[in-house]
PLY file of the C-alpha trace (Angstrom):
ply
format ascii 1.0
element vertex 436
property float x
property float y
property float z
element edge 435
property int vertex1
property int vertex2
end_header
21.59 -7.17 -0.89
22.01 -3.74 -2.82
25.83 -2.77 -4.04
26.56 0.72 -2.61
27.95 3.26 -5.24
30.27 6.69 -3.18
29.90 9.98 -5.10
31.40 12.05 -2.39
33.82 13.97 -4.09
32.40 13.28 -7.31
31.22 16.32 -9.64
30.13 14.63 -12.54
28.69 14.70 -15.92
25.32 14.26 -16.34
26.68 11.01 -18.82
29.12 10.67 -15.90
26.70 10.34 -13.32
24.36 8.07 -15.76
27.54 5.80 -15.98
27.48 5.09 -12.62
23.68 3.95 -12.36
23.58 1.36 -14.94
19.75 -0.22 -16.43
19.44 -4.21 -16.85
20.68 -4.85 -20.15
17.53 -5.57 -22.12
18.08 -6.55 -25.92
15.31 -5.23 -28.05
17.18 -5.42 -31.01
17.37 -9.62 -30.71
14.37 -9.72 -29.37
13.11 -7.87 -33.24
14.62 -10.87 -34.78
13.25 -13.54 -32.67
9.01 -11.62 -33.24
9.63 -11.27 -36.66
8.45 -14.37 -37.99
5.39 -13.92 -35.51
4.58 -10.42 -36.91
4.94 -11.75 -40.38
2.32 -14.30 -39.06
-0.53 -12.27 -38.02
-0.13 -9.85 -40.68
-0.88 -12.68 -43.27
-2.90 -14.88 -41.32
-5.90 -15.82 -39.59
-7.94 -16.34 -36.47
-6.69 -19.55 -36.41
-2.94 -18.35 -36.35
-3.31 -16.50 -33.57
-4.91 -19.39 -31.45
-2.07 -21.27 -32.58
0.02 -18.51 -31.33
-1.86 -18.59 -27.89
-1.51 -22.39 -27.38
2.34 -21.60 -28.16
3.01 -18.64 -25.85
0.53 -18.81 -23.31
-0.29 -22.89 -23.02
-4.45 -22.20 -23.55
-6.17 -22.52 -26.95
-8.94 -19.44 -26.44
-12.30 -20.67 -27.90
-12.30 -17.39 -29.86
-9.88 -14.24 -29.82
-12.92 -11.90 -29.41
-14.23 -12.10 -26.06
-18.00 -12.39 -25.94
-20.02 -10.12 -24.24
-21.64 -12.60 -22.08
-17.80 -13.08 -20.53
-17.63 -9.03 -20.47
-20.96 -9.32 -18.42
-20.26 -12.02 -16.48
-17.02 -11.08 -14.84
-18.83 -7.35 -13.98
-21.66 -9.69 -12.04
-19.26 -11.70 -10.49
-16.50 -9.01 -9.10
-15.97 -9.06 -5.75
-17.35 -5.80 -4.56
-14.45 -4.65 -2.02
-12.72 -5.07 -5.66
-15.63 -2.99 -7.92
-15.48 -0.22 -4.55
-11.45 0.54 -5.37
-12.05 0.54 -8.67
-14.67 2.85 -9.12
-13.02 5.25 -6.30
-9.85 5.26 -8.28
-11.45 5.42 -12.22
-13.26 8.80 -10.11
-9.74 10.16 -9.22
-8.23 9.07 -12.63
-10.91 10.48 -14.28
-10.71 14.09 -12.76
-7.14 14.92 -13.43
-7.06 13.62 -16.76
-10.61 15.62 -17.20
-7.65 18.76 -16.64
-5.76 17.75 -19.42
-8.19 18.76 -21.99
-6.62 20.77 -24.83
-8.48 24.08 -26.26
-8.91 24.93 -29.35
-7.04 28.68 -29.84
-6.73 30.97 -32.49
-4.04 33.52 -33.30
-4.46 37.00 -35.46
-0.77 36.50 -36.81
-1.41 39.91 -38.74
-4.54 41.51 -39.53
-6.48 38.99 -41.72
-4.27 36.38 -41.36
-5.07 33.79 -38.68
-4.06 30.74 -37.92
-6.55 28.17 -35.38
-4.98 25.08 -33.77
-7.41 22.36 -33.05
-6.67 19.30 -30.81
-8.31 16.11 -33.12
-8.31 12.64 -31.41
-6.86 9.97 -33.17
-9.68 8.14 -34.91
-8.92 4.29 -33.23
-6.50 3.21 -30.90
-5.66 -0.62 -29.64
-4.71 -0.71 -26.00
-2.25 -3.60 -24.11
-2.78 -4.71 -21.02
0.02 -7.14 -19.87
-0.99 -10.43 -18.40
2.03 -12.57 -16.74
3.44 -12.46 -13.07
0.61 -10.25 -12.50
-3.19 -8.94 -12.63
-3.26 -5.37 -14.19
-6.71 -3.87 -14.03
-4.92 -1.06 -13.52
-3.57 -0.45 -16.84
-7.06 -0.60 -18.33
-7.87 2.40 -15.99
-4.92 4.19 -16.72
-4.95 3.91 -20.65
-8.78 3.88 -21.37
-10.10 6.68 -19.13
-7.40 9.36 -20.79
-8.53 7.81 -24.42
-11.89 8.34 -23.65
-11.68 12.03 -22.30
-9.83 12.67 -25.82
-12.83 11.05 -27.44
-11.33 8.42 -29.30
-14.38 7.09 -31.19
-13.06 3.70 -31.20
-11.24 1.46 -28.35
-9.95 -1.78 -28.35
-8.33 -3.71 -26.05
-5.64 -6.85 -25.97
-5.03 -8.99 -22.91
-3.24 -12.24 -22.95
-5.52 -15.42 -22.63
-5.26 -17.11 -19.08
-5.34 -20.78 -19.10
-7.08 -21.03 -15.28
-9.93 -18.70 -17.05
-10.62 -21.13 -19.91
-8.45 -18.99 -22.72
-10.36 -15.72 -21.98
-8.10 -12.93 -20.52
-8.37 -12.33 -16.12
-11.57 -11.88 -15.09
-10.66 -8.57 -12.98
-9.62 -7.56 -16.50
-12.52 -7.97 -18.20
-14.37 -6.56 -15.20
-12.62 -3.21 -15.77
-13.09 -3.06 -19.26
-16.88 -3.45 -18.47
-16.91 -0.80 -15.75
-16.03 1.67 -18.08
-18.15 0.50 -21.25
-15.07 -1.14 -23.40
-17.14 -3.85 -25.47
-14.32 -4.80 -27.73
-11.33 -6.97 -26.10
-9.40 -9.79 -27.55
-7.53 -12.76 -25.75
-4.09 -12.28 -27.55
-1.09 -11.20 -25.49
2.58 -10.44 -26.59
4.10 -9.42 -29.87
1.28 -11.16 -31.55
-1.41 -8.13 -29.46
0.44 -5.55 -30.89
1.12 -6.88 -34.54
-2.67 -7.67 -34.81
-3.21 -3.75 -33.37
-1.29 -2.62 -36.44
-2.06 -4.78 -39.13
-5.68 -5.60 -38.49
-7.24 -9.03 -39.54
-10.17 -9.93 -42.06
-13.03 -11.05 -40.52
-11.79 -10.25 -36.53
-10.75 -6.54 -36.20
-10.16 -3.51 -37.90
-6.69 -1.89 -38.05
-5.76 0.85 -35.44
-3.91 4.10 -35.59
-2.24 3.87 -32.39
-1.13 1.54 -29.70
-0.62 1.98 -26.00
0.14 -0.14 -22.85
2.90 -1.15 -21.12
4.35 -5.19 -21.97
7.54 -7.32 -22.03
10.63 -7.32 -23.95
8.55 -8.60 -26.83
6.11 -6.14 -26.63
8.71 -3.65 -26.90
10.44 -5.29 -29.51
7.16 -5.34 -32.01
6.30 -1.64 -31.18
10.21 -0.48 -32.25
9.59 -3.35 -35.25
6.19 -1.47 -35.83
6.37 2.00 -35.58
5.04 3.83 -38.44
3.05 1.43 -39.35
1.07 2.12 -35.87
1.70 5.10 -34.03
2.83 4.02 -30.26
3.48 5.68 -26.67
6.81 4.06 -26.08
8.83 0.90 -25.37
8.17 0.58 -21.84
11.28 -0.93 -20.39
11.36 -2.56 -16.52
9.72 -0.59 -13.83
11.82 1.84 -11.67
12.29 3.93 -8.78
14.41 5.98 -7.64
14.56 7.75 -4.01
16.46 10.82 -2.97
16.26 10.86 1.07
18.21 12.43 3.56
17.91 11.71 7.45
14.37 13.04 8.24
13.19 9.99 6.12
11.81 6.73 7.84
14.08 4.07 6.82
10.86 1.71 6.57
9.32 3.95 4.21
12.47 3.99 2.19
12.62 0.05 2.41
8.96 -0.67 1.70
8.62 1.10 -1.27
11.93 -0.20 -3.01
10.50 -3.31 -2.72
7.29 -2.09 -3.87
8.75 -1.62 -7.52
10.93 -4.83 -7.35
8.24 -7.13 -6.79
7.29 -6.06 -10.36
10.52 -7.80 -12.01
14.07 -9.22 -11.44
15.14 -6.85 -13.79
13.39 -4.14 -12.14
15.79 -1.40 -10.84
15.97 0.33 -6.88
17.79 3.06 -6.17
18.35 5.61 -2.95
20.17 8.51 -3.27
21.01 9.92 0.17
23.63 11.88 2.25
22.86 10.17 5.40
24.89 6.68 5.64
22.84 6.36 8.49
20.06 6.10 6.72
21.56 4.10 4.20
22.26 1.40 6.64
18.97 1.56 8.23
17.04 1.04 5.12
19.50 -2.01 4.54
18.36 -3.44 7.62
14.88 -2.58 7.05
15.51 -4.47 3.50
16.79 -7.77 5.83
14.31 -7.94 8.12
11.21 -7.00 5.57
12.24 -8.87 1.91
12.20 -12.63 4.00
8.65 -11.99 5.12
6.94 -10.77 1.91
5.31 -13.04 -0.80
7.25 -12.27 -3.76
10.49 -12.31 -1.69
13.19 -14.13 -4.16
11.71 -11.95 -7.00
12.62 -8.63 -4.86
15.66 -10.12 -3.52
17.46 -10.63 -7.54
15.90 -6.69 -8.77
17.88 -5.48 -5.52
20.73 -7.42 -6.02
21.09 -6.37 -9.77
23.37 -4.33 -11.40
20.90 -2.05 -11.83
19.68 -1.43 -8.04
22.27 0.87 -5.92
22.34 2.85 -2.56
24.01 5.71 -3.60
25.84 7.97 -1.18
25.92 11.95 -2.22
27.84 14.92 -0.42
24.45 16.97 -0.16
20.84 16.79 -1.27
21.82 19.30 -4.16
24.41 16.72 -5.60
21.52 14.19 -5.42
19.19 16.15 -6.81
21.94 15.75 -10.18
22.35 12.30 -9.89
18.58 12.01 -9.84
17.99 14.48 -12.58
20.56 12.18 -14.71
19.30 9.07 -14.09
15.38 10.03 -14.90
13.81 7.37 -13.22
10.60 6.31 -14.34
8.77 6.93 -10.38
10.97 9.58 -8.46
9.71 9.94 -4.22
11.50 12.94 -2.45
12.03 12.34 0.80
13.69 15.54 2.29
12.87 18.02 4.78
12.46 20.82 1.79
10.50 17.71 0.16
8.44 20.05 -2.06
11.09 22.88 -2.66
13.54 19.77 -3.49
10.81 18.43 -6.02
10.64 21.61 -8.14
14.51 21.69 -9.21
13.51 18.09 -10.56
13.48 18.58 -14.39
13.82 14.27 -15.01
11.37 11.89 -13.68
8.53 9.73 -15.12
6.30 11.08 -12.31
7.43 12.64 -8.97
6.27 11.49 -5.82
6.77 13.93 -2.90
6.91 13.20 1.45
6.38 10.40 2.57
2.38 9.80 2.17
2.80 9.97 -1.59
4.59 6.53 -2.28
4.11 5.29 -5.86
1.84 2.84 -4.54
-0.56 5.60 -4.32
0.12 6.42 -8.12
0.30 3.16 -8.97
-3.46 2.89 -8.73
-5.82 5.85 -7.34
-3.82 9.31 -6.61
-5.64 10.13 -10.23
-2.38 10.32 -11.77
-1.25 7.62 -14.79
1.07 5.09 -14.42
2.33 4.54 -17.80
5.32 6.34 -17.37
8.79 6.44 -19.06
11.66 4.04 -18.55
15.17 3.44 -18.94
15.91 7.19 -18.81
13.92 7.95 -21.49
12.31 10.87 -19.25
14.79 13.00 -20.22
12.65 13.65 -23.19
9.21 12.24 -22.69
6.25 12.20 -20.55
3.71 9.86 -19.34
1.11 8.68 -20.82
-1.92 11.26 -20.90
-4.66 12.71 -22.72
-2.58 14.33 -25.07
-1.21 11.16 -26.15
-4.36 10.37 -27.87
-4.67 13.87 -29.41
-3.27 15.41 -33.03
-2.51 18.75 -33.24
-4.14 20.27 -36.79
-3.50 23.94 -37.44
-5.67 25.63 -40.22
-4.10 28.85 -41.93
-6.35 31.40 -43.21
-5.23 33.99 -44.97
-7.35 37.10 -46.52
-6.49 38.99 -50.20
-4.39 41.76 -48.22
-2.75 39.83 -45.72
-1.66 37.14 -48.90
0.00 40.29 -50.86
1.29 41.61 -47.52
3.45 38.79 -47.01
4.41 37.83 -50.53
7.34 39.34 -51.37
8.86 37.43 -47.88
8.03 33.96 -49.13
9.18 34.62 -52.87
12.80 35.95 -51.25
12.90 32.74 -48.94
12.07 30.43 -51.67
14.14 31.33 -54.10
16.94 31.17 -51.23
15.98 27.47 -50.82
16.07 27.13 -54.86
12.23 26.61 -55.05
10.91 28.79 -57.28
8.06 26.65 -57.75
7.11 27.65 -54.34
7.49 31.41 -55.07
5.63 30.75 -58.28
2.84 29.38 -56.43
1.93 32.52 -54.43
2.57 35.07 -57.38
-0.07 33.41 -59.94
-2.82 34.46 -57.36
-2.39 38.19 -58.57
-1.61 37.28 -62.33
-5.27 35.57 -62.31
-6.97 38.20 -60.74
-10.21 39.14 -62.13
0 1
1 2
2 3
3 4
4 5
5 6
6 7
7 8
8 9
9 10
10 11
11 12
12 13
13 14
14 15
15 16
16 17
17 18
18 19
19 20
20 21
21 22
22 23
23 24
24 25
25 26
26 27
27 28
28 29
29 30
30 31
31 32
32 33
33 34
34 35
35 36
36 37
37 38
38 39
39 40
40 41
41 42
42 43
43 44
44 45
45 46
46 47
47 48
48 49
49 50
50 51
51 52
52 53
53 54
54 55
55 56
56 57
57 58
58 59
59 60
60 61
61 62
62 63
63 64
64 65
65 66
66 67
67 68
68 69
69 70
70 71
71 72
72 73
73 74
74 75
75 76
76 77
77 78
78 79
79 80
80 81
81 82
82 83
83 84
84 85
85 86
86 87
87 88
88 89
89 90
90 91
91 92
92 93
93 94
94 95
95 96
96 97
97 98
98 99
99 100
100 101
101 102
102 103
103 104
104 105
105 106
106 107
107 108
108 109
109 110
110 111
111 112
112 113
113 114
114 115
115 116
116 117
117 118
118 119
119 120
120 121
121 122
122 123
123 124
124 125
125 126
126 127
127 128
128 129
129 130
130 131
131 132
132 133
133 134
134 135
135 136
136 137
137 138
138 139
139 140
140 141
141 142
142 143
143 144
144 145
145 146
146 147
147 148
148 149
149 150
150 151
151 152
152 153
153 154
154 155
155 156
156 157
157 158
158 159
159 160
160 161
161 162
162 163
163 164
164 165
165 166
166 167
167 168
168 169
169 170
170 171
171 172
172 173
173 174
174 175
175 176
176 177
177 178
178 179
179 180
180 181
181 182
182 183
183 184
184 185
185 186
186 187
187 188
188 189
189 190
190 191
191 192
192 193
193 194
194 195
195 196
196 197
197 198
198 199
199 200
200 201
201 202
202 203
203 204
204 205
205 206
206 207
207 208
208 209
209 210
210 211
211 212
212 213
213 214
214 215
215 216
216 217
217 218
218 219
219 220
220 221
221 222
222 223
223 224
224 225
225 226
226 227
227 228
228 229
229 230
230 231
231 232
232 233
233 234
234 235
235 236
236 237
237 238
238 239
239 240
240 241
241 242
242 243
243 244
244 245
245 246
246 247
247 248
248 249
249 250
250 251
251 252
252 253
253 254
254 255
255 256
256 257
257 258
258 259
259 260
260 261
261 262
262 263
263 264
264 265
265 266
266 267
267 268
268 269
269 270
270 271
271 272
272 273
273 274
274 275
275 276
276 277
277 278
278 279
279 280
280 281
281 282
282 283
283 284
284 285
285 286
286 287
287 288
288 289
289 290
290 291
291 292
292 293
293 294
294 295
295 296
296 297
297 298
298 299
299 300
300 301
301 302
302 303
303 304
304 305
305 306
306 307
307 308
308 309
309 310
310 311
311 312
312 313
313 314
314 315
315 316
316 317
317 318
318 319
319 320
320 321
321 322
322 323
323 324
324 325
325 326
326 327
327 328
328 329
329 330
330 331
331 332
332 333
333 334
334 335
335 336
336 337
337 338
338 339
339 340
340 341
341 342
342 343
343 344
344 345
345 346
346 347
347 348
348 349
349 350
350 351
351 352
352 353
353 354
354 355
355 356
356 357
357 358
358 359
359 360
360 361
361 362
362 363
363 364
364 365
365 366
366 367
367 368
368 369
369 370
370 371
371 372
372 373
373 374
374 375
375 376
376 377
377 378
378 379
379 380
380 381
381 382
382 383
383 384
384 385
385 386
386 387
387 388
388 389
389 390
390 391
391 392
392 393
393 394
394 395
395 396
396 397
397 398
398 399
399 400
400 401
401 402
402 403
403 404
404 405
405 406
406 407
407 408
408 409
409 410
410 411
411 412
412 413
413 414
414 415
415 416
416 417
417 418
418 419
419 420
420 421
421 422
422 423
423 424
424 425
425 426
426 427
427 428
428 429
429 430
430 431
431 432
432 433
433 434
434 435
């Protein structure tokens, strides 16, 4: 069911090691050409485009891409309370750790009467996606409105793709979240279409935004690559991932249960154990035998495991795994080790790391208060998840007083005119020719 890759021996490269732990090719760059003629469509058309769009993509022709209030209201009202209980427990958890995250303004006295304040600004209006498909993601509304909100974007909108059991209007679970936590504007528009409309605005339907988040497809990738910088975005998230480095203290059912966990997402989803125990290796496969026939989604988990891009690897030690793992940068990492916690903090790669055995991305997945828009495709070698931050601007202000300015003026003349800019040098110098 998984292909087993043998590092024993191996000392490898960081690219060495990625080598060795292929992704699922995923081909953003056709998948540009193929959107294109649907971004050109929203940009220059109207409501009635993207309804067209709708019946096209998603087989439902929404009454109207806004959804009402009244539909807002009504799916609150009519959530099943066991449902509106988990929610509210986990938007309470979400809530205080991204309430942690709150940047401060500071200022610094470079020199005396010179300072220089950074403020944290929030980015004025953002459009958030929340994918529809193989799956129900109220989740995703938690985990990218409750961080904008704590920045205090002013304005929030949100894109979901139109369902055609629900009559064209986006899941009701969806639309239940949004109203839990006060979102009043949501469209019915999924896909490259959610995101082009995000960036471009529309007459008469919605106002352009500054920034997009939310996870999606390859399509949804494709049109934020297509349309960055005319939108700021998070990422491109890719296929979901785990990876787990385990040695033989962990429970083989553990191990088992919570590959599967992140293959149910996807066929294109990737798996992977690092381990130094091939007896734990061969458990977990028979775990994997016995436990894949009897879940719901079993065909689904049994092509992500079977992929190039799922592997049982087999290290010499932990510390050789904890390479491997640190090269691969999986978007969820779980540590299951006896030193689980001392093992974690020589982890410098991961998406978000999960450590012993009661903190299984499940848990982060929806209410350990962490977010779940995370990195992919190794791309946590040089980013983080999403967070309030994400929805924040840096803005420094410089203010300098008369003796400070003079102080430093004969620096910045020398380094301009070493960048052959007098201009700049002439700049600073007219302030003491026009001295009164």
């Amino acid at each position: 069911m998984m292909r087993t890759v043998d590092l024993r021996g191996c000392a490898l490269t960081k690219m060495a090691y990625q080598s060795e732990l292929p992704r699922a090719v995923l081909d953003v760059n056709e998948a540009m050409k193929l959107i294109e003629p649907i971004l050109l469509r929203v940009k220059y058309g109207t409501e009635t485009d993207l309804i067209e769009l709708a019946q096209e993509f998603d087989g439902v022709r929404p009454s109207s891409i806004r959804v009402p209030a009244a539909a807002l209201k009504s799916a609150l009202s009519n959530l099943d309370p066991e449902i509106k209980t988990a929610l509210e427990l986990s938007i309470e958890r979400i809530r205080k750790v991204h309430s942690a995250q709150v940047r401060r303004e500071s200022t610094t006295e470079v020199v005396d009467g010179g300072i220089v304040t950074e403020k944290w600004i929030p980015v004025d209006r953002v459009g958030l996606y929340v994918p529809g498909g193989r799956a129900v993601y109220p989740s995703s509304v938690m985990m990218n409105v409750i961080p904008a909100q704590i920045a205090k974007v002013a304005s929030i909108a949100i894109a979901s793709p139109p369902q055609k059991e629900f009559g064209g209007l986006p899941h009701p679970t969806i639309l239940a979240t949004c109203a839990l936590l006060g979102i009043t504007e949501v469209y019915a528009v999924g896909g490259a279409q959610a995101i082009a409309l995000f960036a471009y605005g529309m007459d008469g339907l919605i106002e352009k935004c500054d920034l997009v988040t939310g996870p999606g497809n390859i399509y949804v990738a494709a049109a934020k690559r297509a349309l960055r910088g005319v939108i700021g975005i998070d990422s491109e998230a890719g296929p979901t991932e785990i990876a787990i480095l385990a040695d033989s203290t962990a429970i083989a059912a553990d191990v088992a249960t919570d590959l599967m966990s992140q293959a149910e997402h996807d066929v294109i989803a990737a798996a992977i154990l690092v381990t130094d125990s091939t007896d734990l290796a061969h458990a977990v496969l028979t775990e994997l035998k016995l436990r894949v026939p009897m879940t719901k989604h079993s065909q689904r988990i049994i092509e992500a495991l079977s992929g190039i891009q799922s592997a049982l690897v087999i290290v010499d030690s932990i510390e050789q795994g904890i390479d491997v793992v640190n090269a691969y940068a999986a978007e969820h990492l779980e540590i299951h080790t006896a030193q689980a916690r001392d093992d974690a903090n020589k982890i410098r790669n991961a998406g978000a790391v999960f450590i012993g055995r009661f903190s299984p991305v499940s848990l982060g997945d929806y209410s350990a208060g962490s977010n779940h828009v995370l990195p992919t495709g190794g791309c946590a070698c040089h980013s983080s998840g999403l967070s309030v931050q994400s929805f924040l601007k840096g803005l420094h202000f410089i203010e300098y007083a008369e003796q400070a300015f003079k102080d430093i003026l004969p620096t910045v003349v020398t380094l301009a005119n070493a960048e052959d800019l007098p201009a700049h040098g002439e700049a600073m110098t007219v302030r003491l020719e026009n001295q009164q």
